[in-house]
Chimera marker file (.cmm) of the C-alpha trace (Angstrom):
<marker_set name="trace">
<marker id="1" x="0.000" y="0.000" z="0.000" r="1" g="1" b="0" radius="0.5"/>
<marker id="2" x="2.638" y="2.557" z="0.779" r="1" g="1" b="0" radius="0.5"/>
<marker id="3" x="4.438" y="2.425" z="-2.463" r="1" g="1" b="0" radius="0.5"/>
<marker id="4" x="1.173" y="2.892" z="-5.041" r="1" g="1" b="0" radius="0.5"/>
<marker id="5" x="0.034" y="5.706" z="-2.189" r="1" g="1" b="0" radius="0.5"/>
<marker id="6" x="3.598" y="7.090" z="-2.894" r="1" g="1" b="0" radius="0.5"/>
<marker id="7" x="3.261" y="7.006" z="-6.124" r="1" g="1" b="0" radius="0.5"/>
<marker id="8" x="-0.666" y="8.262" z="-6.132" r="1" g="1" b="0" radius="0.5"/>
<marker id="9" x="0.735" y="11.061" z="-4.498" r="1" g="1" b="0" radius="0.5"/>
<marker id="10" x="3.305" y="12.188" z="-6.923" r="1" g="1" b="0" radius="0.5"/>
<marker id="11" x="0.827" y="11.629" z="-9.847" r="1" g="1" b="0" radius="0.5"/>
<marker id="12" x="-1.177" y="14.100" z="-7.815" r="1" g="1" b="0" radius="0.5"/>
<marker id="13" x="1.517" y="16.837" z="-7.126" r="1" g="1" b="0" radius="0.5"/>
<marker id="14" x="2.402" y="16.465" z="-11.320" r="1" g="1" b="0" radius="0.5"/>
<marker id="15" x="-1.235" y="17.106" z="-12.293" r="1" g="1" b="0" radius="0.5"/>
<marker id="16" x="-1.557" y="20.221" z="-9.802" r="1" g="1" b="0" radius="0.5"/>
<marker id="17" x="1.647" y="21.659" z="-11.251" r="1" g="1" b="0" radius="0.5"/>
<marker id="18" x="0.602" y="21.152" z="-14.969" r="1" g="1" b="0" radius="0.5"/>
<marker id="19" x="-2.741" y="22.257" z="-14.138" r="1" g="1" b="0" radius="0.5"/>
<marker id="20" x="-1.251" y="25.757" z="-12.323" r="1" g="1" b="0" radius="0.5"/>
<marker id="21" x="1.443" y="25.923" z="-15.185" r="1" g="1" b="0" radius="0.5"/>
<marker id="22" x="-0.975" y="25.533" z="-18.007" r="1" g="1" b="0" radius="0.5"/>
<marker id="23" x="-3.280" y="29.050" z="-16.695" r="1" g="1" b="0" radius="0.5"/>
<marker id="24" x="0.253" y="30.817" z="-16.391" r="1" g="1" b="0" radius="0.5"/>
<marker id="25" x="1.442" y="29.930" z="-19.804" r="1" g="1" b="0" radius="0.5"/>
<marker id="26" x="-2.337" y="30.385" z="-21.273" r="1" g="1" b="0" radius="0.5"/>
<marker id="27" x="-2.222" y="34.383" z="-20.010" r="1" g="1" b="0" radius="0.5"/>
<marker id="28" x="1.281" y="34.622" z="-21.088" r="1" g="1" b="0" radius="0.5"/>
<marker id="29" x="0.218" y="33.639" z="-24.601" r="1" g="1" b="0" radius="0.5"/>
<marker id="30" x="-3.239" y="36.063" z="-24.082" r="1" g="1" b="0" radius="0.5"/>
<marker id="31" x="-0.846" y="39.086" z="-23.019" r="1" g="1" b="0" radius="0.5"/>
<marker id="32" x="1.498" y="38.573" z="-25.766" r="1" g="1" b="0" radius="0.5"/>
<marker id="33" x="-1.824" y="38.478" z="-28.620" r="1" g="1" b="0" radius="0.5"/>
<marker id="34" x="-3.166" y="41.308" z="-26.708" r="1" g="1" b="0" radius="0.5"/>
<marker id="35" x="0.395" y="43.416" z="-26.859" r="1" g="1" b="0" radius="0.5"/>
<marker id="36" x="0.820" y="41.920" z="-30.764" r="1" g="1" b="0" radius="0.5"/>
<marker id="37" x="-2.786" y="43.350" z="-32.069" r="1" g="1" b="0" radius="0.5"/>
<marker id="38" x="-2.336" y="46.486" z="-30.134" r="1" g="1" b="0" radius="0.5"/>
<marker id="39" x="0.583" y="46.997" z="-32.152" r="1" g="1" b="0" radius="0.5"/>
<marker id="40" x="-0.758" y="45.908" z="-35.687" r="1" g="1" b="0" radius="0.5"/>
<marker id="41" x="-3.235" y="49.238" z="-34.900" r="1" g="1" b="0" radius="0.5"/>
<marker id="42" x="-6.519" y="47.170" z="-33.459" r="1" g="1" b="0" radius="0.5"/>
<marker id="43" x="-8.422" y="49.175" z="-30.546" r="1" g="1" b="0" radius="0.5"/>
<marker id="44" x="-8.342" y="47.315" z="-27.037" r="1" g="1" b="0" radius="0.5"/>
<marker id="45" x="-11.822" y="46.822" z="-27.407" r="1" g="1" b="0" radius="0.5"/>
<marker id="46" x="-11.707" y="45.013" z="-30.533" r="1" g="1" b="0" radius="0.5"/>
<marker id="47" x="-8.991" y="42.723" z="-29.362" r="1" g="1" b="0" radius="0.5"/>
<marker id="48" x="-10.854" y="41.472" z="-25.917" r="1" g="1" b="0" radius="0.5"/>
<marker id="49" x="-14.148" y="41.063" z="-28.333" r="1" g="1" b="0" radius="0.5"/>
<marker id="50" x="-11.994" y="38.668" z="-30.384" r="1" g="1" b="0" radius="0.5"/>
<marker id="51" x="-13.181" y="35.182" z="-29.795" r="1" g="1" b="0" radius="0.5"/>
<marker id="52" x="-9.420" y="34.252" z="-29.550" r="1" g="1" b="0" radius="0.5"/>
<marker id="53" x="-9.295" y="35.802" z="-25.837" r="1" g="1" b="0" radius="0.5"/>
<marker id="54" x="-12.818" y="35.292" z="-25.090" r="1" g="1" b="0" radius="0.5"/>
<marker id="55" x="-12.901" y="31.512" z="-25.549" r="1" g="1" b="0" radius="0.5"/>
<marker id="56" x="-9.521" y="31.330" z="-23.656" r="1" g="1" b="0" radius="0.5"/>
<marker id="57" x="-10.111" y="33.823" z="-20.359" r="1" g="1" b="0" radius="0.5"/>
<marker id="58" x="-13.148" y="34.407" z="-17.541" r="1" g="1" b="0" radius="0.5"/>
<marker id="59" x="-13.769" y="38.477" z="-17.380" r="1" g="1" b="0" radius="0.5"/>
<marker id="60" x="-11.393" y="37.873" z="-14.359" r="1" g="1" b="0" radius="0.5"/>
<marker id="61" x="-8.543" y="36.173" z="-15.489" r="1" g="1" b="0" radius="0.5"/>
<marker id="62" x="-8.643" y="39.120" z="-18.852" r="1" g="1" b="0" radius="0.5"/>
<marker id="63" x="-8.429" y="41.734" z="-15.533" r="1" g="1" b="0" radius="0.5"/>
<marker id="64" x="-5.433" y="39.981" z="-14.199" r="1" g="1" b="0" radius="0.5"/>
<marker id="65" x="-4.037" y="39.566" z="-18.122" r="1" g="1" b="0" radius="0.5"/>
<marker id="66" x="-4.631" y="43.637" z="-18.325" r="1" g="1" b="0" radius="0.5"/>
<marker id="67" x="-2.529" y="44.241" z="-15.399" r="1" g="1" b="0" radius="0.5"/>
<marker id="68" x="0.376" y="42.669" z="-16.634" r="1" g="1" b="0" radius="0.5"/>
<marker id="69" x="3.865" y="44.492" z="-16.829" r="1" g="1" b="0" radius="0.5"/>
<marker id="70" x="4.360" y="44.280" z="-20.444" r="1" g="1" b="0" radius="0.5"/>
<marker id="71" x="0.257" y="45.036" z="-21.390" r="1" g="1" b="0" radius="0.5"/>
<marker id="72" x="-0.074" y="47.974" z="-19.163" r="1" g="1" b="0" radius="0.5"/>
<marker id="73" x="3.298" y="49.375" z="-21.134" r="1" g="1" b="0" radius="0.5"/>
<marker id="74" x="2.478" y="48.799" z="-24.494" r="1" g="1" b="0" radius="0.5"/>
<marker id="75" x="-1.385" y="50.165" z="-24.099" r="1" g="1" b="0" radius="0.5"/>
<marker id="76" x="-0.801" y="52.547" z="-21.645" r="1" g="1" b="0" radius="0.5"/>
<marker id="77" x="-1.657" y="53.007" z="-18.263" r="1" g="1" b="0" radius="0.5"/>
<marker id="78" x="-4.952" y="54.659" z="-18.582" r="1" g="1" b="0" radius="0.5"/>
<marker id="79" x="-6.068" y="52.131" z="-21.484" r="1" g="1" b="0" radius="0.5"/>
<marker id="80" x="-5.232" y="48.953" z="-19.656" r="1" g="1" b="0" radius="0.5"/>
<marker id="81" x="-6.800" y="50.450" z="-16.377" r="1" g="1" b="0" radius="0.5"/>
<marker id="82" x="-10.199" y="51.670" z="-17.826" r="1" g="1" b="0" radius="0.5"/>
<marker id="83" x="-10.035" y="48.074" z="-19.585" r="1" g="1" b="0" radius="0.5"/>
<marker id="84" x="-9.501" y="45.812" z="-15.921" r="1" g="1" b="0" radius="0.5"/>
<marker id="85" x="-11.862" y="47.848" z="-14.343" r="1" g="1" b="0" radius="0.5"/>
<marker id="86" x="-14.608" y="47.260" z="-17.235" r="1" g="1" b="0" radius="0.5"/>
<marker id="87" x="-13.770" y="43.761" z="-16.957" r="1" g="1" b="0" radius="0.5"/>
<marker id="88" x="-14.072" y="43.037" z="-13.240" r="1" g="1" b="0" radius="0.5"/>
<marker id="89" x="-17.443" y="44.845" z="-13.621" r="1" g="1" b="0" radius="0.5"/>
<marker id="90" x="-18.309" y="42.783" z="-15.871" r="1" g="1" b="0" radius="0.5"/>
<link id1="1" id2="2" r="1" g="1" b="0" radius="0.2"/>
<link id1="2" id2="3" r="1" g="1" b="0" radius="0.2"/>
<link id1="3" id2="4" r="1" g="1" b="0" radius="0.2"/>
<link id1="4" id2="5" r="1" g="1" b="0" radius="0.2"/>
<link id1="5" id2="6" r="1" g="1" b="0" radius="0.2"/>
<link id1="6" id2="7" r="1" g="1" b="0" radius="0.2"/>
<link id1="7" id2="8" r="1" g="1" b="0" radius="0.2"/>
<link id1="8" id2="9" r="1" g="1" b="0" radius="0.2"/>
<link id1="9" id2="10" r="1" g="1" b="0" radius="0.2"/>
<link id1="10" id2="11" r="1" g="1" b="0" radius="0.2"/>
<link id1="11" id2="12" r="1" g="1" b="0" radius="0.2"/>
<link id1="12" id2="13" r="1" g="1" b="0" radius="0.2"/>
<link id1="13" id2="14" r="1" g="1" b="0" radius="0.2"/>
<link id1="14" id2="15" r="1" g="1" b="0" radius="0.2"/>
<link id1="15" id2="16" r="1" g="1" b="0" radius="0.2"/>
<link id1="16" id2="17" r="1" g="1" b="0" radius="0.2"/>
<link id1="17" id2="18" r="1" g="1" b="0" radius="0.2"/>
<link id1="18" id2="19" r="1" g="1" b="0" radius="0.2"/>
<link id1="19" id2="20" r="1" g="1" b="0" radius="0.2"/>
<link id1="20" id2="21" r="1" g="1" b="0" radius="0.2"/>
<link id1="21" id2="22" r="1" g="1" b="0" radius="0.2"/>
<link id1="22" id2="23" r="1" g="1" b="0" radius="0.2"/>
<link id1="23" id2="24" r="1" g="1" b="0" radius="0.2"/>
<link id1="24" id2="25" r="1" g="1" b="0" radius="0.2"/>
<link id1="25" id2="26" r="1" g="1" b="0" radius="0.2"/>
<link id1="26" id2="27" r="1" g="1" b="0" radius="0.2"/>
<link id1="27" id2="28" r="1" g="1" b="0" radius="0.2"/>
<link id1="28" id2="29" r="1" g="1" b="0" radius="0.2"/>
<link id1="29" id2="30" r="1" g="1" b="0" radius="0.2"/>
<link id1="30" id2="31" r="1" g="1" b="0" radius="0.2"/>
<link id1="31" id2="32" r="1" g="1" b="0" radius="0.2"/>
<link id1="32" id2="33" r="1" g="1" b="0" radius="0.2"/>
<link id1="33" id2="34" r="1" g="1" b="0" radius="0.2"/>
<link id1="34" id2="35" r="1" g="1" b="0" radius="0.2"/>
<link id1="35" id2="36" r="1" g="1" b="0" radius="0.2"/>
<link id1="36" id2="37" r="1" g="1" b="0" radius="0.2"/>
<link id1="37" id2="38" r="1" g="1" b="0" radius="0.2"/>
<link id1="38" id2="39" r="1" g="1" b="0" radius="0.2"/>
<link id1="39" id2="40" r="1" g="1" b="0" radius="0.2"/>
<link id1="40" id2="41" r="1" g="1" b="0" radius="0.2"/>
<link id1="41" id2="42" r="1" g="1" b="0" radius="0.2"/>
<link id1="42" id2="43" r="1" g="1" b="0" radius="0.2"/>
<link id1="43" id2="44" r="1" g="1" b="0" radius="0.2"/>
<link id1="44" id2="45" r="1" g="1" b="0" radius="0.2"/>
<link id1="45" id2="46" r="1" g="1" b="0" radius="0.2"/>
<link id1="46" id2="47" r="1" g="1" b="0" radius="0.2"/>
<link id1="47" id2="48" r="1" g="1" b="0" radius="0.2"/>
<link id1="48" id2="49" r="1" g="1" b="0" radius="0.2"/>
<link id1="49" id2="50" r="1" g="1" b="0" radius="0.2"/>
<link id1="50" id2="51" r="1" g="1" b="0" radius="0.2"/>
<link id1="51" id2="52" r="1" g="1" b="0" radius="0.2"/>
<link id1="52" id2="53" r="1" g="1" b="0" radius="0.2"/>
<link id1="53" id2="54" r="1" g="1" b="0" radius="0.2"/>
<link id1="54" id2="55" r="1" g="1" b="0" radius="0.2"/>
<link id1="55" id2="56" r="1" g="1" b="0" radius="0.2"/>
<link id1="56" id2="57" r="1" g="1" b="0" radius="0.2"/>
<link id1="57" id2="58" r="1" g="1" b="0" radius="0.2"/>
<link id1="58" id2="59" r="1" g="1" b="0" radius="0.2"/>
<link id1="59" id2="60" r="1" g="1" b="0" radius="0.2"/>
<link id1="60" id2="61" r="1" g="1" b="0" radius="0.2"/>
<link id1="61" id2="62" r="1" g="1" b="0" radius="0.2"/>
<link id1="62" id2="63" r="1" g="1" b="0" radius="0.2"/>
<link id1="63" id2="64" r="1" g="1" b="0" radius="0.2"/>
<link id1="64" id2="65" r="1" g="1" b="0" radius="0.2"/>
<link id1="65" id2="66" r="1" g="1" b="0" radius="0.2"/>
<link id1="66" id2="67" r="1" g="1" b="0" radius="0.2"/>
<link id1="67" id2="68" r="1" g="1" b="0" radius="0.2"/>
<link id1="68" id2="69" r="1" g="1" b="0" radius="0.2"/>
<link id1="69" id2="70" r="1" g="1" b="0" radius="0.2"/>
<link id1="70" id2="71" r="1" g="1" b="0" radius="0.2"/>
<link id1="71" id2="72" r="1" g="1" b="0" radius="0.2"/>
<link id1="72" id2="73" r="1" g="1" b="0" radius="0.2"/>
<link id1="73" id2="74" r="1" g="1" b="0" radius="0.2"/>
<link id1="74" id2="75" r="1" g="1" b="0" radius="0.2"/>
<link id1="75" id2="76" r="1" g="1" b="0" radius="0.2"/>
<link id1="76" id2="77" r="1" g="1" b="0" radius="0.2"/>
<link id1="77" id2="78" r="1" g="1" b="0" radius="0.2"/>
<link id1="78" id2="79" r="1" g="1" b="0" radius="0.2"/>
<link id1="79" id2="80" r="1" g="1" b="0" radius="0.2"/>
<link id1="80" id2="81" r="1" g="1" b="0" radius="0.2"/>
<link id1="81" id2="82" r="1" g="1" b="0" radius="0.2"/>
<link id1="82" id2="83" r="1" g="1" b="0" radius="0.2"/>
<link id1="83" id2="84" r="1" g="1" b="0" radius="0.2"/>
<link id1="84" id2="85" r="1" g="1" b="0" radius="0.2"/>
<link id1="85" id2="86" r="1" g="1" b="0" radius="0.2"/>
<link id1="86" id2="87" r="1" g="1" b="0" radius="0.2"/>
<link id1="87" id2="88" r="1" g="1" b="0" radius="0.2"/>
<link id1="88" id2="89" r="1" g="1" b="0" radius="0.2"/>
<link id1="89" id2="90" r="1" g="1" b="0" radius="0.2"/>
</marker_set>
């Protein structure tokens, strides 16, 4: 019993860290399609309408997404505020 509980365990741990590791990479790849449109000249508004971020992100996780380092830089402070707070309202 104590070695397949060992090993139970360890499965366990794995699929909680691929699980947690999976959301950080999946708002990594949001922030970076979010930065990338911005750039090509499409309005914030147009870019969290795409279905691309809206069939990848809850309203709260796009908050979190807006409030990342390298969003709130290449939007602007005031853009990538106004857009968190219209999202956690949401």
């Amino acid at each position: 019993m104590g070695q397949g509980y060992n090993r139970f365990v360890a499965r366990l741990g794995d699929f909680i860290r691929n699980l947690f590791a999976s959301t950080k990479s999946s708002n990594e790849r949001i922030a970076a399609y979010i930065v990338r449109e911005h750039d090509r000249g499409r309005t914030l508004e147009d870019i969290l309408d795409d279905p691309y971020v809206v069939n990848r992100c809850s309203p709260a996780e796009i908050a979190r997404v807006m409030e990342r380092p390298e969003v709130v830089k290449a939007l602007g402070e005031v853009s990538a505020a106004k857009a968190a707070d219209a999202q956690s309202s949401s």
